[in-house]
C-alpha positions as CSV (number, residue, x, y, z in Angstrom):
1,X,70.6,72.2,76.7
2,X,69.3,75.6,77.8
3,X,67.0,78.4,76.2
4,X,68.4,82.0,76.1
5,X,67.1,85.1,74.8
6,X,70.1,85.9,72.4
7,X,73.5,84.9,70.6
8,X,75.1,87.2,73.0
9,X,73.3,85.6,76.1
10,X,74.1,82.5,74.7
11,X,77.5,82.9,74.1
12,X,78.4,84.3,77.3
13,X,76.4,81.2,78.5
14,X,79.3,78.7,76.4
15,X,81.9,80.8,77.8
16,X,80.8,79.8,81.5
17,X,80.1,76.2,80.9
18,X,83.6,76.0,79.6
19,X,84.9,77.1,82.6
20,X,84.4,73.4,84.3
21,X,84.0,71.8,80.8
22,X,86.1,72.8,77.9
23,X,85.2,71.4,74.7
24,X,82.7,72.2,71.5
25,X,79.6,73.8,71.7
26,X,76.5,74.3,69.3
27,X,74.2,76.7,69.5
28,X,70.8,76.5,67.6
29,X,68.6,78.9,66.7
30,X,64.9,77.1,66.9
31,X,63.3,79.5,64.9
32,X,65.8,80.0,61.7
33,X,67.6,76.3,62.3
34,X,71.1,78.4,62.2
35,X,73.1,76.9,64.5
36,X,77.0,78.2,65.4
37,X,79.9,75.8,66.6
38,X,82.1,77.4,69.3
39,X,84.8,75.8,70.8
40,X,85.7,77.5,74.5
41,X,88.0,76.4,77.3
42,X,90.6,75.1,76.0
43,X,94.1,76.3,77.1
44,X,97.2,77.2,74.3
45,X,99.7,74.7,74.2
């Protein structure tokens, strides 16, 4: 779990991550409880 200053920040966060572990991500906004599901990494088949 880690704190960034925006969805964009965050999302380019996810996109890293995924680079050594593909899979789902959720990111929560603490002060308006939205929360978005990404789902990065993974190759096409």
């Amino acid at each position: 779990m880690e704190e960034t200053q925006s969805l964009v920040d965050a999302k380019a966060r996810v996109q890293k991550l995924a680079e050594l572990s593909p899979g789902e991500y959720i990111i929560s906004n603490r002060a308006t409880g939205e929360r978005v599901s990404i789902t990065a990494g993974r190759k096409p088949d």
